[in-house]
N, C-alpha and C positions, 0 to 999 in steps of 0.2 A: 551556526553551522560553519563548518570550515572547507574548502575547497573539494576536497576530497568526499566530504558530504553532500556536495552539488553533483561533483561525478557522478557518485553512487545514486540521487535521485533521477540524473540523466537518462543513467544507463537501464534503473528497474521502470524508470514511469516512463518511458520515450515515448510510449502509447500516445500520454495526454499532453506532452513537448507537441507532436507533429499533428495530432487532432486542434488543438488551439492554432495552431500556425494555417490550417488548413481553412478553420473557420475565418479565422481572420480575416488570410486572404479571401475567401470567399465572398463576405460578410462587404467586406470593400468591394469587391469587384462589381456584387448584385446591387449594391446602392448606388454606386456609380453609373448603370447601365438603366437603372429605373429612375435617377436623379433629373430635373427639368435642365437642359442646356443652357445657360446663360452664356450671353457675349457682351463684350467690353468695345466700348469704342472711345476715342478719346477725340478731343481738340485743345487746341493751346495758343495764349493771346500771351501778348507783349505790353507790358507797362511802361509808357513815355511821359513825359513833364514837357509844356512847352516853354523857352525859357527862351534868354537872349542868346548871343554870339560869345558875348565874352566868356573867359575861362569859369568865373566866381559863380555866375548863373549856372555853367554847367555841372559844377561843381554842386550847389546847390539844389539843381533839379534831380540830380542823380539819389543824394541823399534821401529828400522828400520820398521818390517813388522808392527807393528800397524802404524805411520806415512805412510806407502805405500799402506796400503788398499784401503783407499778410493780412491786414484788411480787407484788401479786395478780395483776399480768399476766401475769407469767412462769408462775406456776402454772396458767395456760388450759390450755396443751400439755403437763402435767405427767401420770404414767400413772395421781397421785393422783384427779388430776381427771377424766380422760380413760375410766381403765376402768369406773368407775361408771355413762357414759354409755355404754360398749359392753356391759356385762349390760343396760342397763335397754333399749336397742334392740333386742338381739339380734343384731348387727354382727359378720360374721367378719372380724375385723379387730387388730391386736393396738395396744396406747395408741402406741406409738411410728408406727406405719403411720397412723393415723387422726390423729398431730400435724403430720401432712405436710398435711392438711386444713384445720387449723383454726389460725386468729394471733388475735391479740389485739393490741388499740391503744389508748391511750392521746390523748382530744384534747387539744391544750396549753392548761396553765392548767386541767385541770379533775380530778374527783375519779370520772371516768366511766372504761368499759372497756367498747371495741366490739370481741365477737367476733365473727370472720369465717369462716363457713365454704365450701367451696368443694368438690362435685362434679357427679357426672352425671346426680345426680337429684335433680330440683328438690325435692320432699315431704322427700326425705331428706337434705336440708340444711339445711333450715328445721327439722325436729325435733332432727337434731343441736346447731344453734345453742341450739335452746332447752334441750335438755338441759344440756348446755355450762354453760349461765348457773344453771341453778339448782343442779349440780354442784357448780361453784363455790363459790357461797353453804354449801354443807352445808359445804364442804371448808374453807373459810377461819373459818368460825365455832366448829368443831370445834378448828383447831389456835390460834384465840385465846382460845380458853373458857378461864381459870384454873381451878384443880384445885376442882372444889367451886362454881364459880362458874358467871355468864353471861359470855359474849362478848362485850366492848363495841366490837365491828364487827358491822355488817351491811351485807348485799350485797343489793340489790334490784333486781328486774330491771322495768326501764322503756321497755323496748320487746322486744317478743316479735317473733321471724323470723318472716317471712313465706314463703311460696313463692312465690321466682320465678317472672313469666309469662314470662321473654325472659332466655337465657343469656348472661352477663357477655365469653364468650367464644368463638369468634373472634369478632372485631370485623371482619368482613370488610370494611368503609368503609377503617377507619385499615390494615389489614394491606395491602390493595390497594395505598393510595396510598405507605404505607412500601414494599411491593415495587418500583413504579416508581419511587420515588427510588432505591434501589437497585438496579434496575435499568439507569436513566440512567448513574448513577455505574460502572457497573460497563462497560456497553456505552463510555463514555466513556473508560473506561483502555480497554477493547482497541483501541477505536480510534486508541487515544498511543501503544500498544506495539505497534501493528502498522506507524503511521506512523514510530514511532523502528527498528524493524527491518526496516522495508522498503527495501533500497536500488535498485530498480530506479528506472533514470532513466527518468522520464514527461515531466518539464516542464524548463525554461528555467535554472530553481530548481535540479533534482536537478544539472542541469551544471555551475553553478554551484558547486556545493557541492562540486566535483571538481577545478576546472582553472579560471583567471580567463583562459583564452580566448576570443576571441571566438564567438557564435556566429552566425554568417556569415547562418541560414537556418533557418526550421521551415518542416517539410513536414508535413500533416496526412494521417491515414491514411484509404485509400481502399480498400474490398476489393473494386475491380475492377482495381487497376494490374497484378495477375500476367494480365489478358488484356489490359490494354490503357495499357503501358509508357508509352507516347510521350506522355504528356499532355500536355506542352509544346504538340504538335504539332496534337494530337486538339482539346484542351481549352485553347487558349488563351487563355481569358479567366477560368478560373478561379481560384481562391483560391492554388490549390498552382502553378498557370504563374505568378504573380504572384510567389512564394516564390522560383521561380528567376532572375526579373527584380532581386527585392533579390542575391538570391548573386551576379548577375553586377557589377553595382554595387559590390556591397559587396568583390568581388572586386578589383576597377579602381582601388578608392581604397586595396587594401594598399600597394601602391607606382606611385605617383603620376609617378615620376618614369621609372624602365624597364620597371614592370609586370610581371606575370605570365605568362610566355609556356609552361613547362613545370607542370605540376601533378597530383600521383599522388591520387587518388581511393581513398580505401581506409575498413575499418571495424575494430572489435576483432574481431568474429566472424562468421562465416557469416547469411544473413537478414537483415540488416540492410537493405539497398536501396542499397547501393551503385553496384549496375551499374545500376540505374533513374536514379539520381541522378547519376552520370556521362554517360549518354545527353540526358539532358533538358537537362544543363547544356551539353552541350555545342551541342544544339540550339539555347541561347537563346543562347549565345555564339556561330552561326552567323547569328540574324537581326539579328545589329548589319552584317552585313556583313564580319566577317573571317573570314578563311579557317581554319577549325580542322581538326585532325584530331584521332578516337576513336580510342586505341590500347586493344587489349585485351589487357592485359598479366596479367590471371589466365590462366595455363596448366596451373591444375590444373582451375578450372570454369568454362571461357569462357562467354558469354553474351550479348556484345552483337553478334555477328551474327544471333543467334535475334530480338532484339528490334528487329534493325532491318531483319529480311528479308532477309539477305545470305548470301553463299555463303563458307563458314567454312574449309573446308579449307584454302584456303592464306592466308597472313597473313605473322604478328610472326617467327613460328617458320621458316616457309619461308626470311625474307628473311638470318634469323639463322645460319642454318648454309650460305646464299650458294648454297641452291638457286636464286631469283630474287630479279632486282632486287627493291631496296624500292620503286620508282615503278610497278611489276607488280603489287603486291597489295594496293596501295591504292584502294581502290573511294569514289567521287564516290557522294553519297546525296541522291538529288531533282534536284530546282531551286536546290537551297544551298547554301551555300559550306561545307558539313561535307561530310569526307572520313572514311573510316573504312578502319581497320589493322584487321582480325579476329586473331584469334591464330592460327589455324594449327592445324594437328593437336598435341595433347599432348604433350610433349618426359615423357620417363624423367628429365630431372633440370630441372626448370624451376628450381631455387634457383640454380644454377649460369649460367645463361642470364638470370635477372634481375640478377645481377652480376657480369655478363662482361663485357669491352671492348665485342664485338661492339653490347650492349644499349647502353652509353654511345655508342658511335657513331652508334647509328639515332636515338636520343633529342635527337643533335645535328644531325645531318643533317634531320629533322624540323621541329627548332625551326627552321633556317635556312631552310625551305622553307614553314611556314606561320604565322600569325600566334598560332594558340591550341593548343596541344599537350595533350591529357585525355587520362591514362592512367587507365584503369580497373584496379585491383591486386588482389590475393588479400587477406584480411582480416590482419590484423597476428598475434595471440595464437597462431592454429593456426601459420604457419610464416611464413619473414623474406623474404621475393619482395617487400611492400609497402614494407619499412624500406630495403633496399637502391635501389629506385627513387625512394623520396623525397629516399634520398642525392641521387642522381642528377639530380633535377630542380628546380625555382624552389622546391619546397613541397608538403606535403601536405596534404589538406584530408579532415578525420575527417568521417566518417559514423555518427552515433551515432541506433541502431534504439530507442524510445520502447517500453518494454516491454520489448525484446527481452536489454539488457546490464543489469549493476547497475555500479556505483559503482566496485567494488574492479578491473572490466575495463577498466572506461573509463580509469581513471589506468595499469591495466597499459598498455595502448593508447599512450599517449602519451608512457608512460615508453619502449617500446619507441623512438618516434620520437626522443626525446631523448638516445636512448643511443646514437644515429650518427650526432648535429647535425644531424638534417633539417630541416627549418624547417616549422612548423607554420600553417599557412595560417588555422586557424580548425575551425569547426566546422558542422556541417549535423544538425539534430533532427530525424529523419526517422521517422514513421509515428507523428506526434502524434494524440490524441483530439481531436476538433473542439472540444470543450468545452476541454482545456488549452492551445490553440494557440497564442492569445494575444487579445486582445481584436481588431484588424484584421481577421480573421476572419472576426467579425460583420456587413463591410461587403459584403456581396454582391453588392448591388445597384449598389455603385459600380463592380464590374468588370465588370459588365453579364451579360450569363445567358451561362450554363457552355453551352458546343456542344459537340458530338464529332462532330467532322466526322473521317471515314475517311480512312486514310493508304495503302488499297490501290493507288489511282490514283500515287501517291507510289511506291511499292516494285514497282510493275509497268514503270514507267519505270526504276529501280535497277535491275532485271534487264536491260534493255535496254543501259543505259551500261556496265552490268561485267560482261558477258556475254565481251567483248573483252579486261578485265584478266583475268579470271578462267581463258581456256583458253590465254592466254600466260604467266601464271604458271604452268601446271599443264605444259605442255608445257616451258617454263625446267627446272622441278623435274625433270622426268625425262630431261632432256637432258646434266645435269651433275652425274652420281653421283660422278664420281672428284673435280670440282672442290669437291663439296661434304666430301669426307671429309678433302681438302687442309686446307680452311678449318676444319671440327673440332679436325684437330690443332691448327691456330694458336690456335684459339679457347681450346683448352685449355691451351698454352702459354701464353696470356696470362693467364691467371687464375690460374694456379700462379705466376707472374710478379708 
């Protein structure tokens, strides 16, 4: 990861940055506050030789006791030293448990020894200390006395323990602020190992990091579009109508030259917003002024006549097994130049039906009769009704739900596409966090204030217009049972074909 990658984990996980830092410090503070108090007391003896006057003896004496200090320090915690001072205290305690208490140190350059001793009661570490020291002295004088002789060491003790007012330990200052470093540190990895194993795609970046296609379009997320679909319509001057004015743009310069005229609208999986995203776009591609039409080519969970107030029964499926014309069940919506194919009642085998002749035929018949062709498709991963239509059409244009897929569906997604040469139109980021959307975003005020003006006047007029396709198709449909089973067979001929 490189720096900029720490950034970006700072700035999306700060959450688990400041919760680690929190505990930390906490985590120290409460062990330190329920921790036993210990206190420290010390005393400190002086190591002498008794020697003569002249220089060579002093000279000598001085040697000897620096070469035997460090000896006599090891003997501090020795059980020589040690039980002497557990009878004279009274201490249940055995030399070896009681050397867990007490070290000895040595300052450099010098002929001194500071014992240290350490428990939970301050009185009775400062009498240990002291005993300690004079211990000592009996115990090193004893085993340097020649037979018959004096000891020429002595051990004197030049600073007597005191008892602690204030326990050596916890430190609750320094344990605190060592928690929140370890704390930080610690919230900081989870934040790296959440950001290195997280693969849902949120931003611009996770797509990236998938496919170097383009991405056509971010749509930010609204949790009113499941009532109120038509934002194009409703909300045209917002952020996300804006998003579909780039798609359609961004659309018209993939080829420049004969354009996009057929284009299957599809996702990896379910929830995505595909069928919102196919209605809107096809909206903003009816206010250029050319004639489109919304096919709704999912026939396992139609949806875009629910979203544009239309009467659903008959459609894609009616026109496909040659109950009625296909010019019958195409319903005009508003005052605009969008036209919309419902799907029809739910076919028993819609995989078959989305790659039948019949489907190639309408798909052409269509294009020759209006200028923008938006099929809305089943999502790709669950079953192949999207991959067979993409065959079929100018391209496919992926619908990738922000939250909703990770990484490893998205490349399934498009490998599916790839694996029938469909042509890949691009991509559309749909149901972004306002905060990851992109910086444009930000400019609100240049698209001037968000409306929601009502689309009821709009769809109350639709019922008026297709009131008239809608009881000639349904009368078509039950006029011609035998011509329709005619057509079945062929239908199925041709695809066995």
């Amino acid at each position: 990861m490189e720096l900029r990658d720490y950034i970006t984990v700072v700035r999306k996980r700060w959450i688990w940055i400041a919760l680690g830092l929190v505990l930390g410090a906490a985590a120290a503070l409460g062990a330190s506050v329920v921790a036993t108090p210990i206190y420290t007391a010390q005393s400190q003896v002086f190591v002498s030789v008794r020697t003569g006057d002249t220089g060579t003896d002093l000279v000598q004496g001085s040697s000897f006791t620096q070469r035997q200090v460090t000896s006599y320090a090891d003997l501090v915690t020795s059980p020589r030293v040690l039980a002497p001072v557990i009878d004279q205290l009274g201490l249940d305690a055995t030399p070896e448990r009681l050397a867990r208490d007490v070290t000895a140190s040595i300052p450099v350059d010098t002929v001194l020894i500071t014992i240290t001793v350490s428990g939970a009661d301050a009185h009775l570490a400062a009498d240990i200390a002291n005993a300690t020291a004079t211990s000592l002295a009996t115990q090193v004088t004893e085993l340097e006395r020649p037979q018959g002789g004096t000891s020429p060491v002595q051990i004197s003790t030049i600073r007597e323990a005191t008892t602690p007012v204030s326990p050596s330990s916890p430190d609750i200052t320094r344990n605190t602020a060592l928690g929140t470093i370890l704390g930080l540190l610690l919230g900081l990895g989870l934040a790296v190992l959440r950001h290195t194993l997280d693969t849902k795609i949120r931003t611009v970046d996770d797509v990236r990091a998938v496919t170097d296609r383009t991405v056509l379009a971010v749509v930010t997320h609204d949790a009113d579009t499941p009532k109120h679909p038509l934002f194009v319509q409703e909300s045209p001057h917002s952020p996300r109508s804006e998003a579909f004015r780039r798609l359609r743009t961004n659309l018209q310069f993939l080829d420049v030259e004969d354009g996009v005229k057929t284009l299957v609208v599809t996702s990896c999986v379910p929830e995505e917003g595909k069928s919102t995203v196919a209605a809107n776009l096809a909206l903003t591609l009816a206010d250029t002024g050319a004639s489109v039409v919304l096919v709704d080519a999912d026939l396992r969970r139609p949806s875009v006549a629910d979203y544009l107030g239309l009467e659903g029964e008959v459609g894609l499926t009616t026109a496909l097994i040659g109950q009625a014309e296909l010019a019958d069940v195409i319903q005009p919506w508003g005052d605009t130049t969008l036209h919309v194919l419902p799907s029809g009642q739910v076919p028993p085998n819609p995989s078959e039906l989305a790659g039948s002749a019949a489907m190639r035929r309408t798909l052409d018949e269509l294009a020759s009769t209006f200028d923008v062709v938006v099929v809305d498709a089943p999502p790709l991963l669950p079953v192949t009704d999207a991959a067979l239509l993409a065959r079929a059409t100018d391209g496919a244009l992926m619908v990738a739900g922000a939250n909703r897929i990770d990484r490893a569906q998205l490349d399934e997604g498009l490998a599916t596409l790839e694996a029938v040469d469909a042509r890949i139109l691009g991509l559309v980021l749909n149901r972004v966090e306002t905060g990851s959307a992109g910086g444009y975003y930000g400019y609100q005020a240049y698209y001037g204030p968000v409306e929601a003006t009502s689309a009821k006047p709009a769809r109350r007029e639709i019922t008026r217009r297709t009131a008239t396709h809608s009881r000639r198709a349904r009368r078509a449909a039950q006029t011609q049972p035998a011509e329709a089973t005619a057509h079945d067979d062929q239908v199925g001929a041709a695809d066995e074909a």
